[in-house]
C-alpha positions in Angstrom: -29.3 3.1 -15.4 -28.9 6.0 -12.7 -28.8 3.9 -9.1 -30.1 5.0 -6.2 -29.0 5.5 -2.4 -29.8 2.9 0.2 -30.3 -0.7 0.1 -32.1 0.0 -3.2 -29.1 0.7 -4.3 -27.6 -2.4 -3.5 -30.3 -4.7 -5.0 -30.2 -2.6 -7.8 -26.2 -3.7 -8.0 -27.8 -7.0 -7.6 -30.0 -7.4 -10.5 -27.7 -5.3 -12.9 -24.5 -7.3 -12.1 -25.4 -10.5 -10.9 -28.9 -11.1 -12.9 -30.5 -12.3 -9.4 -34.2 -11.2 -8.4 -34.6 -7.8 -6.7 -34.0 -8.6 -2.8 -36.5 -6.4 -0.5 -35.9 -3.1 0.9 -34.4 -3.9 4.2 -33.3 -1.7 7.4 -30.8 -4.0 7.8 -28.6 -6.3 4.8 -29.2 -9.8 4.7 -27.7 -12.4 7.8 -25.6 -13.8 4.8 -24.6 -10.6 2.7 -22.1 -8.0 2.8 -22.2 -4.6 1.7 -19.8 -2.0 1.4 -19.3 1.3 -0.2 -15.8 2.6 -0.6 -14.4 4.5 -3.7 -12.9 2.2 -6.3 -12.6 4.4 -9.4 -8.6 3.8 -8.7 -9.0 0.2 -10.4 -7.0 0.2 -13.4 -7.3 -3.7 -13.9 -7.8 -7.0 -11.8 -5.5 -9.1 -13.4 -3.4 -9.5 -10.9 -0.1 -9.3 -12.9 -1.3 -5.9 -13.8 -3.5 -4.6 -10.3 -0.9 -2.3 -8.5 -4.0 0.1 -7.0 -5.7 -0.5 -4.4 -9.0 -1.4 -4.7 -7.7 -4.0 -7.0 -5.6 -5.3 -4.6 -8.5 -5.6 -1.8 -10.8 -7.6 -4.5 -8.2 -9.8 -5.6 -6.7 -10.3 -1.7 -10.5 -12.4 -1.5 -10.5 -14.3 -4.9 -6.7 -15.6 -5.4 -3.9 -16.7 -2.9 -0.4 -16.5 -3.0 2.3 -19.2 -2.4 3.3 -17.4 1.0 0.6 -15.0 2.9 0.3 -12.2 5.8 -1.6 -13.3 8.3 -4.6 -11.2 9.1 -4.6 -11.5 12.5 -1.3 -11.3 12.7 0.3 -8.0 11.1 3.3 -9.0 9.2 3.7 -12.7 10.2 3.7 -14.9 6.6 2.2 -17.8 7.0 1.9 -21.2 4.4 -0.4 -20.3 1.6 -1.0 -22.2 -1.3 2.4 -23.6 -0.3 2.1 -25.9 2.8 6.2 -25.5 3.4 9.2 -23.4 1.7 13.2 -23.5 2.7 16.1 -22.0 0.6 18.9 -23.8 -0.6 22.6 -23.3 1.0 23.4 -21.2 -1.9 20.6 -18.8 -0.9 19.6 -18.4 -4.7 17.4 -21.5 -4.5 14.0 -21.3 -3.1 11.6 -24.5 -2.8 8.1 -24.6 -2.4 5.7 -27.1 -1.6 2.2 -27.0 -3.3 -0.5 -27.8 -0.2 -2.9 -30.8 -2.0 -6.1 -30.9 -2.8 -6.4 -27.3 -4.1 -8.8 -26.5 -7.0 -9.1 -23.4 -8.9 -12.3 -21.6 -9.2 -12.9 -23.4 -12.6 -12.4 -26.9 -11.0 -8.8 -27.9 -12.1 -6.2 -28.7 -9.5 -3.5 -26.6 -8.6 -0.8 -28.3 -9.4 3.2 -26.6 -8.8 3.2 -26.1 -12.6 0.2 -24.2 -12.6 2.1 -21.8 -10.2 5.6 -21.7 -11.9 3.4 -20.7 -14.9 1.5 -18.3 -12.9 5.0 -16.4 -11.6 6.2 -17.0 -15.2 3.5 -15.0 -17.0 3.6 -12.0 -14.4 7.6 -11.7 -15.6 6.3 -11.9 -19.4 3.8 -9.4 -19.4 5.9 -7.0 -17.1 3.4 -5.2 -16.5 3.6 -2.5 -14.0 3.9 -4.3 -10.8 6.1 -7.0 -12.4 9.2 -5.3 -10.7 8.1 -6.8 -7.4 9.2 -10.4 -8.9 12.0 -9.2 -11.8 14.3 -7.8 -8.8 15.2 -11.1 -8.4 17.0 -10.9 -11.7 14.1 -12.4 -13.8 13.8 -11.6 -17.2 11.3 -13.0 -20.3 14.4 -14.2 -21.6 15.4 -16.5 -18.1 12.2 -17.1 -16.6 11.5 -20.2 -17.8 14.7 -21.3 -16.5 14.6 -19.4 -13.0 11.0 -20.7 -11.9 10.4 -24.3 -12.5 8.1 -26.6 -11.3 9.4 -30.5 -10.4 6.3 -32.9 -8.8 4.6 -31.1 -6.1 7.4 -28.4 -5.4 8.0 -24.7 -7.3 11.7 -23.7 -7.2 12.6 -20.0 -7.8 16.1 -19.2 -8.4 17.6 -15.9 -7.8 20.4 -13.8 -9.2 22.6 -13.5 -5.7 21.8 -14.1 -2.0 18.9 -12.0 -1.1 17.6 -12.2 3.0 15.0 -14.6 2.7 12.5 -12.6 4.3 12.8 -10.0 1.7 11.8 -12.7 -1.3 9.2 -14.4 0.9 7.6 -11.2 1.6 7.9 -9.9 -1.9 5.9 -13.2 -2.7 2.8 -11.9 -0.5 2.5 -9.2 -2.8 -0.8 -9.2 -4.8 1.6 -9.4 -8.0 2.5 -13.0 -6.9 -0.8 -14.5 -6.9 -1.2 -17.6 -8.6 -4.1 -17.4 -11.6 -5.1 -20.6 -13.6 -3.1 -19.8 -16.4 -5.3 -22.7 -18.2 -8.4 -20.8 -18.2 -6.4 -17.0 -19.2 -5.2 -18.5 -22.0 -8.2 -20.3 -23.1 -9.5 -16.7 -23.0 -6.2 -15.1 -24.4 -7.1 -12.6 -27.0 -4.0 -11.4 -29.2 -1.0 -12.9 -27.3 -2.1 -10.9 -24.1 -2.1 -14.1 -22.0 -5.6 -13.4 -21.0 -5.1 -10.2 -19.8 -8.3 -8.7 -21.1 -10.5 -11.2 -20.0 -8.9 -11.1 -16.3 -9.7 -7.6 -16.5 -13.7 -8.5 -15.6 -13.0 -12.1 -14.2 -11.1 -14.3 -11.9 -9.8 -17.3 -11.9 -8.0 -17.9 -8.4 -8.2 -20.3 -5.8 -9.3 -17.4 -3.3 -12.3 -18.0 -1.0 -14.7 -15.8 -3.0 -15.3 -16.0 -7.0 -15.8 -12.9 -8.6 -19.7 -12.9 -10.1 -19.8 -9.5 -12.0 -17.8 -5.9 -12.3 -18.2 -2.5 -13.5 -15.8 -0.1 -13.3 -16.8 3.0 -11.4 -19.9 1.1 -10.1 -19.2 -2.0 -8.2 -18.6 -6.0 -7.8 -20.2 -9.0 -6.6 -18.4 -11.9 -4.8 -19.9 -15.2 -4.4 -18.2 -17.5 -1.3 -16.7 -20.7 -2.7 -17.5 -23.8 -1.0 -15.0 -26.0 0.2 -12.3 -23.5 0.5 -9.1 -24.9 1.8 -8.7 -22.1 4.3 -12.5 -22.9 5.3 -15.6 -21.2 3.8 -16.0 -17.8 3.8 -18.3 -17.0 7.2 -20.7 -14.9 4.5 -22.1 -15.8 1.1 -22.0 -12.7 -0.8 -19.8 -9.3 -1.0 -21.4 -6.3 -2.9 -19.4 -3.5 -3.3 -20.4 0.0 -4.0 -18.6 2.7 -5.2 -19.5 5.5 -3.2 -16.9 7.8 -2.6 -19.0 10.1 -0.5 -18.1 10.3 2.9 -21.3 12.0 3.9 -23.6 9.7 1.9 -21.8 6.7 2.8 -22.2 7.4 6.7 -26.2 8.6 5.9 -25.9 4.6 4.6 -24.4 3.1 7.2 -26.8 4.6 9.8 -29.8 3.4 7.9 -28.1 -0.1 7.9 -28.3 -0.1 4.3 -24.4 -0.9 4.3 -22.1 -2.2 6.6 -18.6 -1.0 6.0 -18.3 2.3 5.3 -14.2 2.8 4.0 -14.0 6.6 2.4 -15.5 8.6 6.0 -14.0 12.0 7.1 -13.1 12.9 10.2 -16.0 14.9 10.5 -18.9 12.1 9.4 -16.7 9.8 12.1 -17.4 13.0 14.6 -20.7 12.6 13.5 -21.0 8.9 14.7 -20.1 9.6 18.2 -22.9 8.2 20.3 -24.5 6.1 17.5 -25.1 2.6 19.2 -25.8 0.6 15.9 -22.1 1.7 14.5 -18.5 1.6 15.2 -15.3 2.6 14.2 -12.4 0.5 13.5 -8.2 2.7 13.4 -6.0 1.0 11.9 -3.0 2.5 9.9 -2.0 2.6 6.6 1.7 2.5 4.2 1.7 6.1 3.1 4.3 8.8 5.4 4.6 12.5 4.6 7.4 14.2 4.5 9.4 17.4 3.4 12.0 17.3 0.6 15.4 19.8 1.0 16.9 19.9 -2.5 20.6 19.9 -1.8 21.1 21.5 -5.2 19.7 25.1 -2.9 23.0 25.6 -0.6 20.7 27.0 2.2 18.8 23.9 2.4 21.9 21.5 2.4 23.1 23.3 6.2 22.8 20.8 9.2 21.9 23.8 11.2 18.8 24.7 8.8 17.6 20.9 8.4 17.5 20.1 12.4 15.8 23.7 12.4 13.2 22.4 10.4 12.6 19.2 12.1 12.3 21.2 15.7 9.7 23.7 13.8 6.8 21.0 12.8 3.6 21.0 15.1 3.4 17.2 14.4 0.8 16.9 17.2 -1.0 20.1 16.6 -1.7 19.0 12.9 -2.7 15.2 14.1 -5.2 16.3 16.6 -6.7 19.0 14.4 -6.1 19.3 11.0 -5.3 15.7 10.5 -7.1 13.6 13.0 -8.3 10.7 12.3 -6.3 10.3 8.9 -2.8 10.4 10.0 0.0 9.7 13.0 3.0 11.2 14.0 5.5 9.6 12.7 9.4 10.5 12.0 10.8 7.0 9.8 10.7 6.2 6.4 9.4 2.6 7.2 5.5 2.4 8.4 4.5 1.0 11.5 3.8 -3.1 10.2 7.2 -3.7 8.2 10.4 -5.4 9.8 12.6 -2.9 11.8 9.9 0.1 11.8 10.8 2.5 14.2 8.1 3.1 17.0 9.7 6.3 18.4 9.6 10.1 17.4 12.3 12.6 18.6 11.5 15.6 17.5 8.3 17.9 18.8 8.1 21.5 18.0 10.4 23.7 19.9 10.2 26.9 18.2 12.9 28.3 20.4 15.3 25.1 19.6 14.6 26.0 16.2 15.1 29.6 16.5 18.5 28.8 18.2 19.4 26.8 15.1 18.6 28.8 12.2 21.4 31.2 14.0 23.9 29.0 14.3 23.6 28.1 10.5 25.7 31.5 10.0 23.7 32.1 7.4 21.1 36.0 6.5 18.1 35.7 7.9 15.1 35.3 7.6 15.7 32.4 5.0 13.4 32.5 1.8 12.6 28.9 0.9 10.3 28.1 -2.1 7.7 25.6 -0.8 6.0 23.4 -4.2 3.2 21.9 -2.3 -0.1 20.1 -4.3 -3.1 21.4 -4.5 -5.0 19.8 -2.2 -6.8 20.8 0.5 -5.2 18.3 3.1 -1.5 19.6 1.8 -2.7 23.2 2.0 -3.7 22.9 5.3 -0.6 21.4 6.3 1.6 23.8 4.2 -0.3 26.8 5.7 0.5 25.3 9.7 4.4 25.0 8.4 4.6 28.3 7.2 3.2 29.9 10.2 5.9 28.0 12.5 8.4 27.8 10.6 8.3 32.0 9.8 8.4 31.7 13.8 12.2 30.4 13.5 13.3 32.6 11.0 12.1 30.8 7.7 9.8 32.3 5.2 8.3 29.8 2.9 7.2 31.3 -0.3 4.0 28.9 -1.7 4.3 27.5 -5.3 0.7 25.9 -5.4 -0.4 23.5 -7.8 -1.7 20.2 -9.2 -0.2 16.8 -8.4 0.9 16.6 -12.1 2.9 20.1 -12.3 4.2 19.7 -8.8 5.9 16.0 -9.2 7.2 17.1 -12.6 8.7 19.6 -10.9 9.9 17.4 -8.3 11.0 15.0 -10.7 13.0 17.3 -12.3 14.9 18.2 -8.9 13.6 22.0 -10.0 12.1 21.9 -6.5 13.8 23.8 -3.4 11.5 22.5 -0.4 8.5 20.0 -1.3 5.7 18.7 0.6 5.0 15.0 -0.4 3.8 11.3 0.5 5.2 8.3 -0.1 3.8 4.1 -0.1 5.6 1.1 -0.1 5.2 -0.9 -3.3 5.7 -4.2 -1.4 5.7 -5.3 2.4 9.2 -5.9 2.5 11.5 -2.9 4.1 13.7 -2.8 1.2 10.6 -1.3 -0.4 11.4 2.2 1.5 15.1 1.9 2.3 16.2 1.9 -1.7 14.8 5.4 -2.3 14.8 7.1 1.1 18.5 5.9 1.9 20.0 5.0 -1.5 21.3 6.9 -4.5 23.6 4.9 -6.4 24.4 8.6 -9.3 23.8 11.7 -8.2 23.9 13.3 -11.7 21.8 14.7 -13.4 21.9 12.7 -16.2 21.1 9.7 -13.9 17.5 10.7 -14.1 16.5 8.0 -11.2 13.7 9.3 -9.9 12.8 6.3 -8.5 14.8 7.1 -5.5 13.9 10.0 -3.3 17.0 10.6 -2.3 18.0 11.1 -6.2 15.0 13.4 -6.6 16.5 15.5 -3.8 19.8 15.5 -4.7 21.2 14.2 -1.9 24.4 11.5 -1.3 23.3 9.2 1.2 27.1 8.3 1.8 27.1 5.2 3.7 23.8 4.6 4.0 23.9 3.1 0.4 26.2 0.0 1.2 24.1 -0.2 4.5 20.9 -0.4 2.8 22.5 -2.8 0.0 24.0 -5.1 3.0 20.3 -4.9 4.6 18.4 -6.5 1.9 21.4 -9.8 1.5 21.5 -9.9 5.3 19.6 -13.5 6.7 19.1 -13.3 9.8 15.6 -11.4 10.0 16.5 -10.1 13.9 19.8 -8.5 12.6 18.2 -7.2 9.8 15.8 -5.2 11.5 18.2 -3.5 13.7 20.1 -2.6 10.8 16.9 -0.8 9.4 16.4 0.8 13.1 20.1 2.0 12.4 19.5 3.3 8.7 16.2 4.6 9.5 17.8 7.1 12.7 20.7 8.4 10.6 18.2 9.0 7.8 16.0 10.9 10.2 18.6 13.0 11.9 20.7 13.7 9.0 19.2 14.0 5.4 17.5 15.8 3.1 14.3 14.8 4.6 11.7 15.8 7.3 9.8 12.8 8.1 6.2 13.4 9.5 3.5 11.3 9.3 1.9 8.0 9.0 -1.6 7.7 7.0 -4.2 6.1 9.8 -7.5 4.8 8.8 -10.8 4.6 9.9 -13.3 2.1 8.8 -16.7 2.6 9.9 -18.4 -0.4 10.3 -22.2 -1.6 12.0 -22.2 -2.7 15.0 -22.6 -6.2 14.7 -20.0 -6.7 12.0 -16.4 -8.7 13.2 -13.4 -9.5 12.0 -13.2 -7.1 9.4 -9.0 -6.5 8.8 -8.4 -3.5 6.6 -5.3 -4.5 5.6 -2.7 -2.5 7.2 0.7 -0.8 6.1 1.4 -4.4 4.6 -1.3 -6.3 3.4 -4.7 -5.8 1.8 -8.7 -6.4 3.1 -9.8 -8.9 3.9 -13.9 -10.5 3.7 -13.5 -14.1 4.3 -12.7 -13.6 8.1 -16.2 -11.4 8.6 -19.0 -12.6 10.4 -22.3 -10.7 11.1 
């Protein structure tokens, strides 16, 4: 069945995934309704010991809970979830949680702490892709059932060594950790997956919305539980649209046949200027840019060469042209949102600074750098502004164009010399970004760890590595921050790295939509706080 634009398409949506009668073609969505388009062909699954995209992540933000949560209006505060109270032991290895009462699952059954040991428990046994987030604790499918127990009305997770609290509790806001009624997955279990295929088109959380129907590629409907223990959702119903069309989606929005529009350009938000029925909402994002220096090309691992390059970027020319709209100065590895981010950038372009540089490096010039930058038009843009200034200060870069798979083999590989790349955190904790931009336990080869950036560059972080590792055991949440200030300016003053950008968004919304939070660098979107 081919869909249409508009609010036809919507109660289209309606009647194919919800079975309800046809609503009438409106100028405006219903008092009680939602509608947004956005592009969610990234979903892989839902479950959420499996959903590590993030369109998965916003729908099951709105239908689960975790034990610990983010609070919306707060970015990066964690606030009691489905546990009313937590504290550590004086081991630091033990963590308690207490269940809040009176919590049902979608289904109707209670939650009970046993319900959420199991929960944790079957994320670790699956260990499925985002299953890392909880097994760095030293969980395995062998020990879990020893490490994460449930006693009366209180959870207890035990650890492998003394981790800084912070960094499990905010590991535990991750989608990965929220709790499922394991009763209903396995009364649907099919083949010892633990209900994994039938979480893949339902829910079963204790979030304030219940998920009604979903096809991949096309959409889902959420229906507003009542009786929520947060409090009830402010609107009944959420229909999402997959419409990854920036130019039909803001054609939508005007008509008021939506009213969140998520995937806009910075030319259809242009396009909005003036428009008294719409607004748009910045907010920014987890991704950074940045350039890769493989050490293993000598030219590349000279002081002189690598400040060069940070003094020959037109950060703001790109964000105020180029870029605008999408993405920020900004020159650290953690986002703007996480513990200890650094809010301040150094370096501005100064081709005669840079100029100065490149002949101090002693080295033939102009240097011939290859560049491996994706195909993309966003990247090429960028890559073409770098090679204009960077020729400028006496460095040619030599394009090797093509798709995201060829380039991050390459990069993988450390076959690279200079790389143009992004980067997200896998989990709102700053150890997240710290491991692989300042940590590189084997420089070999044969290590093969391309989980860590600095590995894929081939670069020794030194000191920074028993920094970082003291970091992430350190418990006092002030001190550790500063020490991620610290790691974060010797990373950016001396590394293989250039450090750019921070991803932005922009959300546009209708006028009389509120309290709409996108989610941040940290968490994920969230409905139940909108009101129209």
């Amino acid at each position: 069945m081919q869909l249409g634009h508009g609010f036809g398409r919507a109660a289209a949506l309606a009647v194919l995934m919800a079975g309800t009668a046809p609503m009438a073609l409106l100028a405006e969505t219903p008092a009680d309704t939602l509608v947004i388009a956005d592009a969610i062909d990234d979903i892989v699954s839902i479950d959420p010991a499996e959903a590590f995209e993030f369109s998965g992540v916003d729908l099951n933000n709105n239908t689960y809970d975790t034990l610990i949560e983010l609070d919306p209006t707060k970015p990066g505060e964690l606030v009691p979830g489905l546990a009313e109270s937590w504290s550590v032991a004086d081991d630091g290895m033990t963590y308690s949680f207490k269940i809040r009462p009176g919590v049902t699952f979608s289904s109707g059954n209670p939650l009970t702490a046993e319900d959420a040991a199991l929960s944790l428990r079957r994320v670790v046994k699956l260990n499925k892709t985002p299953a890392f987030i909880i097994t760095q604790f030293g969980l395995t499918p062998e020990n879990v059932d020893q490490m994460i127990t449930a006693d009366g009305d209180t959870v207890t997770l035990k650890t492998d060594k003394a981790y800084a609290p912070s960094f499990v509790y905010n590991c535990l806001t991750a989608g990965v950790a929220n709790i499922v009624d394991v009763k209903t997955a396995m009364a649907n279990e099919a083949d010892g997956d633990m209900g994994n295929a039938w979480l893949k088109a339902n829910s079963a959380g204790t979030g304030a919305y219940v998920l009604k129907s979903f096809k991949p590629n096309e959409g889902y409907v959420l229906e507003a539980r009542q009786g929520h223990w947060r409090g009830d959702a402010k609107l009944k119903t959420v229909f999402m649209q997959h419409i990854p069309e920036g130019a039909t989606q803001r054609l939508l929005l005007e008509k008021g046949d939506i009213d969140i529009a998520r995937e806009m350009t910075p030319t259809d938000i242009e396009g909005l200027a003036g428009n008294p029925d719409v607004k748009v909402q910045n907010d920014v994002g987890g991704q950074v840019y940045y350039l890769g220096l493989n050490q293993k090309t000598p030219a590349l691992a000279n002081p002189k060469v690598q400040e060069a390059m940070r003094w020959a970027v037109d950060y703001k020319g790109m964000t105020d042209t180029i870029l605008r709209g999408q993405w920020v100065v900004h020159q650290a590895f953690l986002p703007l949102g996480f513990l200890g981010a650094l809010d301040e950038n150094v370096y501005t372009l100064d081709i005669a600074k840079a100029k100065a540089l490149m002949a101090e490096s002693g080295l033939p010039l102009p240097l011939e750098v290859k560049f491996t930058v994706r195909n993309n038009q966003e990247r090429l843009d960028i890559a073409t502004s770098l090679q204009n200034t960077f020729a400028q200060a006496g460095i040619n870069l030599v394009m090797d164009v093509g798709d995201g798979k060829q380039g991050l083999e390459v990069y993988r590989g450390r076959k690279h010399e200079m790389t143009l790349q992004t980067w997200g955190p896998d989990y709102p904790d700053p150890h997240t970004n710290a491991s692989t931009f300042a940590m590189n336990p084997d420089n070999s080869d044969a290590a093969n760890a391309t989980g860590y950036l600095a590995w894929r560059n081939a670069w020794d972080p030194g000191p920074l590595n028993a920094l970082t590792e003291a970091a992430v055991v350190e418990k006092d949440a002030a001190k550790r921050a500063a020490m991620y200030e610290d790691i974060q300016r010797q990373q950016r003053d001396n590394s293989a790295f250039v450090m750019m950008f921070q991803q932005a968004k922009q959300d546009a919304l209708r006028a009389n939509v509120n309290g709409f939070f996108a989610g941040g660098a940290t968490d994920a979107a969230t409905y139940w706080t909108i009101t129209k």
